[in-house]
MITOR-454773 format. One record per atom (N, C-alpha, C): z, y, x; residue in three letters; residue number from 1; atom name. Coordinates in nm, 2 decimals. Example, Ala and Ser with C-alpha at 12.3 -4.5 7.8 and 13.67 -1.06 7.14 Angstrom:
2
       z       y       x  resn  resi  name
    0.78   -0.57    1.32   ALA     1     N
    0.78   -0.45    1.23   ALA     1    CA
    0.78   -0.33    1.32   ALA     1     C
    0.71   -0.22    1.28   SER     2     N
    0.71   -0.11    1.37   SER     2    CA
    0.79    0.00    1.29   SER     2     C
END
This chain:
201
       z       y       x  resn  resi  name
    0.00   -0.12    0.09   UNK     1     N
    0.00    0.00    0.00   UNK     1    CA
    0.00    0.12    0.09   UNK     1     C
   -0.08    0.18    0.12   UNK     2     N
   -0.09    0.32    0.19   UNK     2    CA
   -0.12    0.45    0.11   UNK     2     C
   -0.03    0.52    0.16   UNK     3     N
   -0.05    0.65    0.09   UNK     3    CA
    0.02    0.74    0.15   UNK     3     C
    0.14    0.66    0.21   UNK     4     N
    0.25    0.75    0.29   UNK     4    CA
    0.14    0.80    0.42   UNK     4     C
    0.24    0.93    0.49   UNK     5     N
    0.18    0.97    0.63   UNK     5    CA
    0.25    0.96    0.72   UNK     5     C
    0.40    0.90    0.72   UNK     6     N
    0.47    0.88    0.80   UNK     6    CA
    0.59    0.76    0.78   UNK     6     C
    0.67    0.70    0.90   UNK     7     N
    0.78    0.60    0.76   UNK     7    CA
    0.78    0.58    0.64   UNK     7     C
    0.83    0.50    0.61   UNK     8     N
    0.84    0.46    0.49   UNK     8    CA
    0.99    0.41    0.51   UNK     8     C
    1.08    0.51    0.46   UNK     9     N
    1.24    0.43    0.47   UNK     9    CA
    1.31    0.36    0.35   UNK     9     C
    1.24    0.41    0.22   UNK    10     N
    1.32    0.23    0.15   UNK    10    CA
    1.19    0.23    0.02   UNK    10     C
    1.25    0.15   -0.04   UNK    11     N
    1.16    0.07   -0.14   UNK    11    CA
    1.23   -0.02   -0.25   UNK    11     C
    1.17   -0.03   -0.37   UNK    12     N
    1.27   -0.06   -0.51   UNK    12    CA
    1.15   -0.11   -0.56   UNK    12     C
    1.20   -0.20   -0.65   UNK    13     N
    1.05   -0.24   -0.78   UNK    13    CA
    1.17   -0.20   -0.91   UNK    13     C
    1.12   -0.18   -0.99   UNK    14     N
    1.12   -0.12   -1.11   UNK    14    CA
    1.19   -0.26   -1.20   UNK    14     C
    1.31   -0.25   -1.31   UNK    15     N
    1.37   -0.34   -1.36   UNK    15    CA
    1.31   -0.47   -1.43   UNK    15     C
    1.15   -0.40   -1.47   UNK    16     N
    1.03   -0.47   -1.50   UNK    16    CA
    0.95   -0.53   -1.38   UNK    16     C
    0.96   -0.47   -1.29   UNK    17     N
    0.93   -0.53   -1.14   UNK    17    CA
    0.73   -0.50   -1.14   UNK    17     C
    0.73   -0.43   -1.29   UNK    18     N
    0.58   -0.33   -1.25   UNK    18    CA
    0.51   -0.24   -1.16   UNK    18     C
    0.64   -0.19   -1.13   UNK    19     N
    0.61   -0.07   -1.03   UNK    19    CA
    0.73   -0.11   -0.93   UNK    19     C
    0.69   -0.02   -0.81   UNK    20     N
    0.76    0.03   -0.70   UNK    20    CA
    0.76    0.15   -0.69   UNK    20     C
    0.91    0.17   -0.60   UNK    21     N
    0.92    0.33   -0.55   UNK    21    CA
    0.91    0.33   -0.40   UNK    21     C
    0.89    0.44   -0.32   UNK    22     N
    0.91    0.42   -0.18   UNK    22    CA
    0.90    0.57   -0.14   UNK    22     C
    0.97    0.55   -0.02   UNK    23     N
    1.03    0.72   -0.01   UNK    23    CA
    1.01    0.72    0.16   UNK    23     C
    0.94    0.77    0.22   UNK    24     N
    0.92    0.85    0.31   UNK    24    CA
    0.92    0.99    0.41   UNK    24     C
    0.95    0.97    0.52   UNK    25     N
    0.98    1.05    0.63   UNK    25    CA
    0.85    1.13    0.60   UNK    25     C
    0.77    1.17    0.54   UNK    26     N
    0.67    1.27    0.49   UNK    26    CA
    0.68    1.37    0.34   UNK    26     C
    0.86    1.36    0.34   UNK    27     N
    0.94    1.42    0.22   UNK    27    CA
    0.85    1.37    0.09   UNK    27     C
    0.84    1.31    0.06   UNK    28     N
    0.77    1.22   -0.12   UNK    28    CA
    0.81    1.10   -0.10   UNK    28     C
    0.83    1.07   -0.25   UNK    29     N
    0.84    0.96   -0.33   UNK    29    CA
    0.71    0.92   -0.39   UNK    29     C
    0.71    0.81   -0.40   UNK    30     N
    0.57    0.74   -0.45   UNK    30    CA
    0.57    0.62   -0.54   UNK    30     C
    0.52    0.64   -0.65   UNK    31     N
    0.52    0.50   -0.73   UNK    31    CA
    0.42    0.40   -0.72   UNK    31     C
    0.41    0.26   -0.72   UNK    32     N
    0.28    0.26   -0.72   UNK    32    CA
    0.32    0.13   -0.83   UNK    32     C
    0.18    0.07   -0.85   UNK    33     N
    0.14    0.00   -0.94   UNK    33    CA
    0.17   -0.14   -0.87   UNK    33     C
    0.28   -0.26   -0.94   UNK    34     N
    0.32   -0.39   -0.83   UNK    34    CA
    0.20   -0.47   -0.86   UNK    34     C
    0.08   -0.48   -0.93   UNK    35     N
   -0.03   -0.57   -1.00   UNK    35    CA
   -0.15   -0.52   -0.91   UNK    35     C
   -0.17   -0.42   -0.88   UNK    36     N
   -0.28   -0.39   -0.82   UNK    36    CA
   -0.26   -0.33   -0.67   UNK    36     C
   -0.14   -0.28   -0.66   UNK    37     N
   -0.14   -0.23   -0.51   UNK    37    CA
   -0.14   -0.04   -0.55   UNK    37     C
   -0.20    0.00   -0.64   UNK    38     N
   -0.27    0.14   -0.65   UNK    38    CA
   -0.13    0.25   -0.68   UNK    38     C
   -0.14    0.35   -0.60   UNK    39     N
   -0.08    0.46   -0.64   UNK    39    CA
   -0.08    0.54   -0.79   UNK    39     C
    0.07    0.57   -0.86   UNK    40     N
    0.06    0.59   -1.00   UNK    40    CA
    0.07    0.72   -1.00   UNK    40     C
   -0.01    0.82   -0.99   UNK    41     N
   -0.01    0.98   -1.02   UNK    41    CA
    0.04    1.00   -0.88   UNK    41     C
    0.07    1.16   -0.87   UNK    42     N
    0.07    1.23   -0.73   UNK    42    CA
    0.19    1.18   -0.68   UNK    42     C
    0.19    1.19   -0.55   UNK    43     N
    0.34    1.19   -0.49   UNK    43    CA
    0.47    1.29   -0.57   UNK    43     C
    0.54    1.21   -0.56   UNK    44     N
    0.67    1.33   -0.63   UNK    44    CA
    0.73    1.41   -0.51   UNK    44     C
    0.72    1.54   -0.56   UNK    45     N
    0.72    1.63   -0.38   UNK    45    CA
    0.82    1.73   -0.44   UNK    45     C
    0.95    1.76   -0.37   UNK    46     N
    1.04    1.83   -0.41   UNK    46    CA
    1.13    1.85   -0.27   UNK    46     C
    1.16    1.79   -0.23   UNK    47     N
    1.25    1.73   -0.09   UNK    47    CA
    1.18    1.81    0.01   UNK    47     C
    1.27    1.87    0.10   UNK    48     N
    1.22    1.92    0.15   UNK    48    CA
    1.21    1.87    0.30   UNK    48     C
    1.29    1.75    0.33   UNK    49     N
    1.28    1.68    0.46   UNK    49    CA
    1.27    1.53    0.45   UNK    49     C
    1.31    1.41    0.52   UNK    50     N
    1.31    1.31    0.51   UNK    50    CA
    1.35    1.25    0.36   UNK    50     C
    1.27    1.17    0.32   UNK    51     N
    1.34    1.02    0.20   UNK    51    CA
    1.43    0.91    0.28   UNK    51     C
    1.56    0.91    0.22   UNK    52     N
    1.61    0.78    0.30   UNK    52    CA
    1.63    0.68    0.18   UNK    52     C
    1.63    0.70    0.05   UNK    53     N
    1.68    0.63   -0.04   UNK    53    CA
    1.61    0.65   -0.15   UNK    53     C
    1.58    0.54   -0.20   UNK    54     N
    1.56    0.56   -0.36   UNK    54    CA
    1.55    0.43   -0.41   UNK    54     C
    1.59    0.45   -0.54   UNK    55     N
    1.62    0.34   -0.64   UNK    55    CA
    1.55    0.39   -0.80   UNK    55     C
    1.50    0.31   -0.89   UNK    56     N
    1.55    0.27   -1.04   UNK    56    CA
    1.64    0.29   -1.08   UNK    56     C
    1.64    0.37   -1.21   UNK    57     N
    1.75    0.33   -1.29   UNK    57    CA
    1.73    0.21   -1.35   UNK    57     C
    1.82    0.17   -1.40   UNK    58     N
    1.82    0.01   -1.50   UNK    58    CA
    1.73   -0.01   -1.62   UNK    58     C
    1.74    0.08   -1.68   UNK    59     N
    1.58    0.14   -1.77   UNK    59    CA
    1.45    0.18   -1.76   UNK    59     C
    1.47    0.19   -1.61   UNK    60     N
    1.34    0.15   -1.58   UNK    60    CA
    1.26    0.33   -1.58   UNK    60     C
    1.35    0.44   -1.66   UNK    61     N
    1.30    0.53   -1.70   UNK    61    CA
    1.34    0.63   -1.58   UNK    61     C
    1.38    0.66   -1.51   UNK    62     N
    1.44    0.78   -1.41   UNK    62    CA
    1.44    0.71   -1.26   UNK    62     C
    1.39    0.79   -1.21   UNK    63     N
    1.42    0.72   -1.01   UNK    63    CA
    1.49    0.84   -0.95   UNK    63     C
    1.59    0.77   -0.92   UNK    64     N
    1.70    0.87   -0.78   UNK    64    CA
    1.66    0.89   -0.62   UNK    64     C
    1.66    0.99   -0.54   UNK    65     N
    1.62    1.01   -0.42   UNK    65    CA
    1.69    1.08   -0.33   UNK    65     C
    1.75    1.00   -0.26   UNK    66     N
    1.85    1.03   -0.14   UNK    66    CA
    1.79    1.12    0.02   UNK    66     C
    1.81    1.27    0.08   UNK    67     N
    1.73    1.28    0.15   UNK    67    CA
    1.83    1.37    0.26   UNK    67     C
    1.73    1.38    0.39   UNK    68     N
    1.82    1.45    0.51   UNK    68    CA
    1.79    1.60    0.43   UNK    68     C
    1.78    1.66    0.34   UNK    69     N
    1.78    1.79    0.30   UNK    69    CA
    1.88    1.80    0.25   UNK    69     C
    1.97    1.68    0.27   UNK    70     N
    2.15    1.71    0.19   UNK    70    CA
    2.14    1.70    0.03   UNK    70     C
    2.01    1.70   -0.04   UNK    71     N
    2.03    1.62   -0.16   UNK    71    CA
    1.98    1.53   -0.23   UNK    71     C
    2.00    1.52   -0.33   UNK    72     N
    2.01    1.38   -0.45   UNK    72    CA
    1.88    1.49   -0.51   UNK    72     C
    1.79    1.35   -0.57   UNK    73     N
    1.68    1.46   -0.69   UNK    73    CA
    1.66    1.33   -0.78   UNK    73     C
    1.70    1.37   -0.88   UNK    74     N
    1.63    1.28   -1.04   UNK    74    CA
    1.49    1.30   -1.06   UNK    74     C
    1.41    1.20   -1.09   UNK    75     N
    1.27    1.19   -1.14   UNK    75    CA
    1.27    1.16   -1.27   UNK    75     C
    1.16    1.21   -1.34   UNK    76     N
    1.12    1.12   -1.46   UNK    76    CA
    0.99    1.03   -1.39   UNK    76     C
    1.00    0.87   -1.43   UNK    77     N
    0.91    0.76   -1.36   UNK    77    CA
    0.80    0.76   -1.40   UNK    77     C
    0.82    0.80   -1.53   UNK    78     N
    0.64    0.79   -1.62   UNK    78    CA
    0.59    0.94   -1.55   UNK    78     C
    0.63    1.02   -1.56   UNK    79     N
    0.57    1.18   -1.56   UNK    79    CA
    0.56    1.24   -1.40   UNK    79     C
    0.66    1.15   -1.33   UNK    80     N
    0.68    1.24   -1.18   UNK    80    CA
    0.75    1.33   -1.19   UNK    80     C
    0.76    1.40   -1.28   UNK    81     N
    0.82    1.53   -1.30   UNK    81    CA
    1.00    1.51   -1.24   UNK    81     C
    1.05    1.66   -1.14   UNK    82     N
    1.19    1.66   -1.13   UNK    82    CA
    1.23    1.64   -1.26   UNK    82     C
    1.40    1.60   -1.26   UNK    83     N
    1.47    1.64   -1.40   UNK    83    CA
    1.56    1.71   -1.38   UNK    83     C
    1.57    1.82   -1.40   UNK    84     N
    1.71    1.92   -1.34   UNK    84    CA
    1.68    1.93   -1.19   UNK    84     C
    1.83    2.04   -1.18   UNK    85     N
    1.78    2.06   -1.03   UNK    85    CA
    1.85    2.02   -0.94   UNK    85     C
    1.81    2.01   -0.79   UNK    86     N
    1.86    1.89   -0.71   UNK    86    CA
    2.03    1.92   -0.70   UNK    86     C
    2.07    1.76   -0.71   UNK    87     N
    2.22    1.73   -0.69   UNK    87    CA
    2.29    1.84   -0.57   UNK    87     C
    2.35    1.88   -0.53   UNK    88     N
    2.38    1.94   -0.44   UNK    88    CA
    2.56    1.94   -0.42   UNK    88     C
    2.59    1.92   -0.29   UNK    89     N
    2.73    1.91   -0.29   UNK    89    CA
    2.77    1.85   -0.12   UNK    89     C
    2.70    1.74   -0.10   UNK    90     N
    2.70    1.68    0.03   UNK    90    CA
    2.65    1.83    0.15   UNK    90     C
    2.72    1.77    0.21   UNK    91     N
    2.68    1.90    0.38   UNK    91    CA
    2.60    1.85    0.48   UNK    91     C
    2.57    1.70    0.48   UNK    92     N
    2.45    1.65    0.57   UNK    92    CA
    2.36    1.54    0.52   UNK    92     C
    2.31    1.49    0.61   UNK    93     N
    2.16    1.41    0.53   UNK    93    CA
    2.24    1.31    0.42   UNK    93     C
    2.17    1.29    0.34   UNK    94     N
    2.19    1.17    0.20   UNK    94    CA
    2.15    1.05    0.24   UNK    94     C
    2.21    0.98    0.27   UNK    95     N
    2.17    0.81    0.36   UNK    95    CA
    2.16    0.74    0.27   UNK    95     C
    2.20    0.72    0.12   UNK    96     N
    2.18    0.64    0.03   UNK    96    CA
    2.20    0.69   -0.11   UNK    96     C
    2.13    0.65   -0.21   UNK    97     N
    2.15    0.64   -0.36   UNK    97    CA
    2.13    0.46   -0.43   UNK    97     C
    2.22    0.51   -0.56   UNK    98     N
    2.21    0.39   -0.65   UNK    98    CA
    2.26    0.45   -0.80   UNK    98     C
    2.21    0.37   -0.85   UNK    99     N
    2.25    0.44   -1.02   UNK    99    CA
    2.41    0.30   -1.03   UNK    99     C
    2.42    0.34   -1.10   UNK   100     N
    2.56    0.26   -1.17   UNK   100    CA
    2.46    0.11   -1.28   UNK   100     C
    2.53    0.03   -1.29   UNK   101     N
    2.44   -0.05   -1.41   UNK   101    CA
    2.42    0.01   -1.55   UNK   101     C
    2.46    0.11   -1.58   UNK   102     N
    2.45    0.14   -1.72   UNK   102    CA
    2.38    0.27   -1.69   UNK   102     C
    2.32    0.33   -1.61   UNK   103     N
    2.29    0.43   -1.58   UNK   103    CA
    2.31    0.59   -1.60   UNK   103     C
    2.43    0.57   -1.61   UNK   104     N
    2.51    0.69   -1.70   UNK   104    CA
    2.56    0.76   -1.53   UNK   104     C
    2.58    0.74   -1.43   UNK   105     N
    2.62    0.76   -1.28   UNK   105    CA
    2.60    0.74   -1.18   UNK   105     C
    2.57    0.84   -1.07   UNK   106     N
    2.50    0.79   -0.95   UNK   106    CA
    2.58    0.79   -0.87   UNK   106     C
    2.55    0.72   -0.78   UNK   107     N
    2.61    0.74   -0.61   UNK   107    CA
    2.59    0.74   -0.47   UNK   107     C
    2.62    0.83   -0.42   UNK   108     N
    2.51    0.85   -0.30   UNK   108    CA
    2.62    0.88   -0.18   UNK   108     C
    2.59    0.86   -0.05   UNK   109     N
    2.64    0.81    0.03   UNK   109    CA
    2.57    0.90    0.15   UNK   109     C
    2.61    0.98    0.29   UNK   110     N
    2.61    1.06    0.34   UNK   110    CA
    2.66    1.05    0.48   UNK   110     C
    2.58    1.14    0.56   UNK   111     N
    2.61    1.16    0.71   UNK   111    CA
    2.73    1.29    0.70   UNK   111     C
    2.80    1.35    0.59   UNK   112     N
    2.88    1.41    0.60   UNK   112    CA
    3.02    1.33    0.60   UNK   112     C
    2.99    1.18    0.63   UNK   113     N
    3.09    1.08    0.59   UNK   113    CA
    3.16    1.05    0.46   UNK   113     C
    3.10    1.16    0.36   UNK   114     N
    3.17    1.13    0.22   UNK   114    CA
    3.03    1.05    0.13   UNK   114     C
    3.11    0.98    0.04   UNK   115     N
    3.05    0.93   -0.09   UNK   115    CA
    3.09    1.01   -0.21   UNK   115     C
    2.99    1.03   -0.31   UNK   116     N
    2.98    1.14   -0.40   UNK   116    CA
    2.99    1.02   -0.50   UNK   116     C
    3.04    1.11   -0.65   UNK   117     N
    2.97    0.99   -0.79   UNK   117    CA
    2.88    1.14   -0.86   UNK   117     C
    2.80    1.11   -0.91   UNK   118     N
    2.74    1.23   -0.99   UNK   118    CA
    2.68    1.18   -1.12   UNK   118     C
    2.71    1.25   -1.27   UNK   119     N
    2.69    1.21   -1.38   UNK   119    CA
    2.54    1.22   -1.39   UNK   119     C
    2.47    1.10   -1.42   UNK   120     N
    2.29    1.14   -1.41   UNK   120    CA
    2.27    1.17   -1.50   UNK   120     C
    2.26    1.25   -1.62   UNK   121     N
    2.23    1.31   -1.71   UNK   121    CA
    2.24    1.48   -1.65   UNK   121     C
    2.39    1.51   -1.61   UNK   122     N
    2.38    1.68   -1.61   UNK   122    CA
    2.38    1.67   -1.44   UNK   122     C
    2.38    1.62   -1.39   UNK   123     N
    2.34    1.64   -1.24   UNK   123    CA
    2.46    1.70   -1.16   UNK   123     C
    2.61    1.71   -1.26   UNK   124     N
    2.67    1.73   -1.19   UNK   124    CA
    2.81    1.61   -1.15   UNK   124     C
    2.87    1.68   -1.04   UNK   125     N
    2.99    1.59   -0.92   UNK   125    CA
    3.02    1.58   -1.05   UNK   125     C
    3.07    1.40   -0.99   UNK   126     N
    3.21    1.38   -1.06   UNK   126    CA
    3.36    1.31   -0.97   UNK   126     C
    3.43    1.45   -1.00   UNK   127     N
    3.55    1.43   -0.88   UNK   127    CA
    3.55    1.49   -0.76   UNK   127     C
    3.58    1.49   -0.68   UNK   128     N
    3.56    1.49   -0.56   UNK   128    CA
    3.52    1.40   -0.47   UNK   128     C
    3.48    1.44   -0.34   UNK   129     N
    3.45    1.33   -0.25   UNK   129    CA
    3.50    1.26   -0.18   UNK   129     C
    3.47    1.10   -0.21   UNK   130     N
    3.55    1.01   -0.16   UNK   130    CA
    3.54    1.03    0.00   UNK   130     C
    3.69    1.04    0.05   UNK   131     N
    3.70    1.02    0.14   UNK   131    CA
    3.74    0.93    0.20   UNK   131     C
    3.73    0.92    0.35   UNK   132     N
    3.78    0.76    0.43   UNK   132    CA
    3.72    0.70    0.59   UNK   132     C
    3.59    0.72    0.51   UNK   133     N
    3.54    0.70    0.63   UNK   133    CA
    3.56    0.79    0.72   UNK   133     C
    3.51    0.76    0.89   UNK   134     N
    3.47    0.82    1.02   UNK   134    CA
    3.38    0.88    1.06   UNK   134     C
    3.25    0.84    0.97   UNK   135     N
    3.13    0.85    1.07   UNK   135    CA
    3.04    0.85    0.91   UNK   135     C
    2.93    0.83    0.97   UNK   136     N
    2.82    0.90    0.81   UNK   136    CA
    2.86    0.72    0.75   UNK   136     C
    2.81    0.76    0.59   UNK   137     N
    2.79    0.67    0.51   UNK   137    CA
    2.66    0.62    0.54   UNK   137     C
    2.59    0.48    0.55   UNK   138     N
    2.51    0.44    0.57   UNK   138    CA
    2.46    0.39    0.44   UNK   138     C
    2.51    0.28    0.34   UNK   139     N
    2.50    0.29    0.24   UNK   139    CA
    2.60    0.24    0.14   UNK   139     C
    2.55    0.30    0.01   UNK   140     N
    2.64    0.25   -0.08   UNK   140    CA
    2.59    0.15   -0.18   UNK   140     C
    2.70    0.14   -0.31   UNK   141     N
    2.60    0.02   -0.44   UNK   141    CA
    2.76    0.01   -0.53   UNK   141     C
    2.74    0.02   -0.66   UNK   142     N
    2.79   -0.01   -0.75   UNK   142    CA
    2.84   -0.21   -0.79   UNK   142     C
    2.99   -0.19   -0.82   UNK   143     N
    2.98   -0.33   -0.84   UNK   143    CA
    2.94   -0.36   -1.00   UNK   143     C
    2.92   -0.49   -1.02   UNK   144     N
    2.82   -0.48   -1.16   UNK   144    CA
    2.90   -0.45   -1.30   UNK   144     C
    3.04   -0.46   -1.27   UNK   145     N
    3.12   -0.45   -1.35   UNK   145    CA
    3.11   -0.25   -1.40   UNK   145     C
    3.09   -0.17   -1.30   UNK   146     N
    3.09   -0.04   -1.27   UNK   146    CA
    3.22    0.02   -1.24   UNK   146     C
    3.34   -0.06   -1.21   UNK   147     N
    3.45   -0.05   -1.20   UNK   147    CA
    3.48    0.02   -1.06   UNK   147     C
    3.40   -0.03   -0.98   UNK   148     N
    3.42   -0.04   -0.81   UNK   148    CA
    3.29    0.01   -0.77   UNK   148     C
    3.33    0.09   -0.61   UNK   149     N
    3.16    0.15   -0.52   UNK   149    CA
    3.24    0.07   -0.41   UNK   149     C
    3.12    0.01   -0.33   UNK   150     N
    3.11   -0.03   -0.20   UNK   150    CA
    3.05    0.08   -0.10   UNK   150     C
    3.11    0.09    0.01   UNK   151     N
    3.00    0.14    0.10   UNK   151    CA
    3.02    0.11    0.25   UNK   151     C
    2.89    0.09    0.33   UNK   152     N
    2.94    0.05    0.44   UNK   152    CA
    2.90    0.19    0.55   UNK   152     C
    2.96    0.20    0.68   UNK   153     N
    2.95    0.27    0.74   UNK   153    CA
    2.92    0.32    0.89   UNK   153     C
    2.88    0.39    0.97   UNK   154     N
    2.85    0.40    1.10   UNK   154    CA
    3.00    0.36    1.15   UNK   154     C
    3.13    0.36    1.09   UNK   155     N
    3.23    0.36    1.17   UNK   155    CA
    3.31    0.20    1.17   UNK   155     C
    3.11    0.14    1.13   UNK   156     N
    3.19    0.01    1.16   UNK   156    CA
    3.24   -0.11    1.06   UNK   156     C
    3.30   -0.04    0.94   UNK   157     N
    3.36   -0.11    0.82   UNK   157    CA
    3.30   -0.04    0.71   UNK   157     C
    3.36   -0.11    0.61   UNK   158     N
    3.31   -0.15    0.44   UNK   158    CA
    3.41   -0.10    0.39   UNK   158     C
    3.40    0.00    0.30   UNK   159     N
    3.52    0.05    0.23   UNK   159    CA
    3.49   -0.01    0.06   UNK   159     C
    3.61   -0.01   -0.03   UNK   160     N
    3.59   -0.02   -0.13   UNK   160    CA
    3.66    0.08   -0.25   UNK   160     C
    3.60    0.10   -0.32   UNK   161     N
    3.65    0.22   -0.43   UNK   161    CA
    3.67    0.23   -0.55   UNK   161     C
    3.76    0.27   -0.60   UNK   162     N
    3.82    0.30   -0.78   UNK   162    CA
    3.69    0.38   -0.84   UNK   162     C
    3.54    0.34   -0.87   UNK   163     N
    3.44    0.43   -0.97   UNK   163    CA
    3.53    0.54   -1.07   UNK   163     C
    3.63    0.48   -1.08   UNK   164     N
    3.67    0.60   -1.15   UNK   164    CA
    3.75    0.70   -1.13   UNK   164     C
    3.85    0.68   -1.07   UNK   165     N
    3.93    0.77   -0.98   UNK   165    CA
    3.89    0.81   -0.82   UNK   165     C
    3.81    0.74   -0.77   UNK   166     N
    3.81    0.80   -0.67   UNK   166    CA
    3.89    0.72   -0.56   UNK   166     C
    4.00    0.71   -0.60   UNK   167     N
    4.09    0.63   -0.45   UNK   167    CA
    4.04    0.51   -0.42   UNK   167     C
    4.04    0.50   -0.29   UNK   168     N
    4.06    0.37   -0.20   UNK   168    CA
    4.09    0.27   -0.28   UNK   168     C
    4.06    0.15   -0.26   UNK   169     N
    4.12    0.04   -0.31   UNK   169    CA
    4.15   -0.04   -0.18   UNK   169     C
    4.25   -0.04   -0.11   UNK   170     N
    4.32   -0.11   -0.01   UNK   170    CA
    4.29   -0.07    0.15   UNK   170     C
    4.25   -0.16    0.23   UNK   171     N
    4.22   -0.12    0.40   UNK   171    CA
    4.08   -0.12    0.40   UNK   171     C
    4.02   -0.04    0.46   UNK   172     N
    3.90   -0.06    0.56   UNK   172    CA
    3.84   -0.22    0.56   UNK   172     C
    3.76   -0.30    0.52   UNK   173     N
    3.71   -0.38    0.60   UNK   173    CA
    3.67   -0.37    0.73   UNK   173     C
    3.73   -0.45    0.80   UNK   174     N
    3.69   -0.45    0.97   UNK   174    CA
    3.64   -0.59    0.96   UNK   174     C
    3.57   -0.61    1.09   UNK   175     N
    3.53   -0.70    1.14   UNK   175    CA
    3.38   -0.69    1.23   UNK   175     C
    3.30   -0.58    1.20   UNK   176     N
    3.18   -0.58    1.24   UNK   176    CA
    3.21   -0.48    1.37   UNK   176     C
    3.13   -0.50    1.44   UNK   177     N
    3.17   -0.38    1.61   UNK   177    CA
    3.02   -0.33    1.58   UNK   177     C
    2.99   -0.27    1.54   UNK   178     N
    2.88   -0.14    1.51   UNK   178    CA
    2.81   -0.11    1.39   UNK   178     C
    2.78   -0.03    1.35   UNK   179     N
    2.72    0.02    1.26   UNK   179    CA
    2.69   -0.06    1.12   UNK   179     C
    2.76   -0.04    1.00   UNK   180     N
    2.68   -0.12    0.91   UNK   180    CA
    2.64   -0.05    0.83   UNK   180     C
    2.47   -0.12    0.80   UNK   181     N
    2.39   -0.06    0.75   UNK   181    CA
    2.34   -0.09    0.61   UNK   181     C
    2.42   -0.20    0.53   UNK   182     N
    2.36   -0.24    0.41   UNK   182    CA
    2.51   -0.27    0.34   UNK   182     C
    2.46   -0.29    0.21   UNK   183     N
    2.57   -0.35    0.15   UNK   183    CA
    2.57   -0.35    0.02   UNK   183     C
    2.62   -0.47   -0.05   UNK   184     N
    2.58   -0.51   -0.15   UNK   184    CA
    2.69   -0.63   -0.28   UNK   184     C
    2.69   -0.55   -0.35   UNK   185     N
    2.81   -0.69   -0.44   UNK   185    CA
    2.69   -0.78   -0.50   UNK   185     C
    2.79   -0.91   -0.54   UNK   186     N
    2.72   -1.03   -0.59   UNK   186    CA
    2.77   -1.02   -0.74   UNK   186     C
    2.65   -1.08   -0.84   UNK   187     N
    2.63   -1.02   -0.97   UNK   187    CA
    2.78   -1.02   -1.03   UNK   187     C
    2.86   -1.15   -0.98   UNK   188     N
    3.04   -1.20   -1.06   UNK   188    CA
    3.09   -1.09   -0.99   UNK   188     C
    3.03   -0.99   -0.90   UNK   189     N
    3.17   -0.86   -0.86   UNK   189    CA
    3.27   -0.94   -0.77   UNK   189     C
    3.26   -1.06   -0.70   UNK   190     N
    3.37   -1.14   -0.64   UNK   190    CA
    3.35   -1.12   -0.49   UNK   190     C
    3.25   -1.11   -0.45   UNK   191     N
    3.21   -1.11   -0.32   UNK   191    CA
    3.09   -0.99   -0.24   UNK   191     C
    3.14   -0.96   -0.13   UNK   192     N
    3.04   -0.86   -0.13   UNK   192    CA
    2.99   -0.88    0.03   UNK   192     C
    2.84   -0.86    0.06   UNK   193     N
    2.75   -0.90    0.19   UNK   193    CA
    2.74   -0.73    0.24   UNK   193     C
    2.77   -0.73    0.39   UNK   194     N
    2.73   -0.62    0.46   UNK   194    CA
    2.64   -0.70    0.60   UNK   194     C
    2.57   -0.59    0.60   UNK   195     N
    2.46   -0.65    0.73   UNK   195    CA
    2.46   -0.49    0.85   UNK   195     C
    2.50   -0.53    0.94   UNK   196     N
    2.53   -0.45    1.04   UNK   196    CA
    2.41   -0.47    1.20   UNK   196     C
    2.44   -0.37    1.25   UNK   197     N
    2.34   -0.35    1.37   UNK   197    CA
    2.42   -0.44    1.48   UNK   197     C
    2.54   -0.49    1.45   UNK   198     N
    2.59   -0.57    1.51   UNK   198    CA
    2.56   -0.72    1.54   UNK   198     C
    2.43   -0.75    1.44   UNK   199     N
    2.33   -0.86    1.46   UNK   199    CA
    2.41   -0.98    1.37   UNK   199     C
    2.50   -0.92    1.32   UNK   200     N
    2.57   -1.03    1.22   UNK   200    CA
    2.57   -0.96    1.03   UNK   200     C
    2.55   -1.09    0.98   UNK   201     N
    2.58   -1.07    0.83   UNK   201    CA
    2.75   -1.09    0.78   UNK   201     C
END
């Protein structure tokens, strides 16, 4: 699939798995068509620096985009079109987005070391920023329950969090000695996978 001009840093298929999103170091998001390969209408161009993140919502109807321009921007999927105006709140690049399972909430994850929750409807914070980490958030993800945010970190460990309140839910995961870069709950919310530059899952 080409269309991008430079990286391509993540990629999503659509809850229908019709389309794809993909977000690029050439500031746009791009949908394309998963049956034919073809790009779906113009690049979505709003961002004004790197794409690190984007996702689906669960309906298939809105795509979120995480970027080093420090924000969050809502799409409409069919139209391209922004929805509202960009998230704003974080102080350095946006390393990750995810919608919540019901798609009522986003969460996005940052080189300013905090995790944000933000209501996707009015585009604004909700709460303050989770704090904890050391070092930038690398990424984050909703557990399916929506009870809990995961996120893993440059400083190493996996934190876990109250979706609703905000606090900590216990210690730091340790175990990894560098950077983790992924992370992810399993659908029962019992177990959760991080994958680190430390060459271990």
């Amino acid at each position: 699939l080409k269309g991008h001009y430079h990286w391509v840093r993540s990629v999503a298929f659509s809850p229908d798995g019709r389309r794809i999103v993909s977000g690029s170091d050439d500031c746009t998001v791009r949908i394309w068509d998963t049956e034919t390969g073809n790009p779906l209408g113009n690049p979505l161009k709003g961002h004004n620096s790197m794409v690190w993140s984007v996702a689906f919502s669960p309906d298939g109807r809105r795509i979120v985009s995480g970027s080093s321009d420090w924000t969050v921007r809502i799409w409409d999927a069919e139209t391209g079109n922004p929805l509202g105006n960009p998230l704003k709140g974080h102080n350095d690049w946006v390393r990750s987005v995810a919608f919540s399972p019901d798609g009522r909430r986003i969460v996005s994850g940052s080189n300013d070391c905090t995790v944000r929750i933000w209501d996707a409807e009015t585009g604004n914070s909700l709460g303050n920023p989770l704090k904890g980490h050391n070092y930038r958030v690398q990424s984050v993800a909703f557990s399916p329950d929506e009870r809990r945010i995961v996120s893993g970190s440059s400083d190493c460990t996996v934190r876990i969090w109250d979706a609703e309140t905000g606090n900590a839910l216990g210690n730091p995961l340790k175990g990894h000695n560098n950077r983790v870069q992924s992370v992810a709950s399993s659908q029962d919310g019992r177990r959760i996978v991080s994958r680190s530059d430390d060459s271990t899952v």
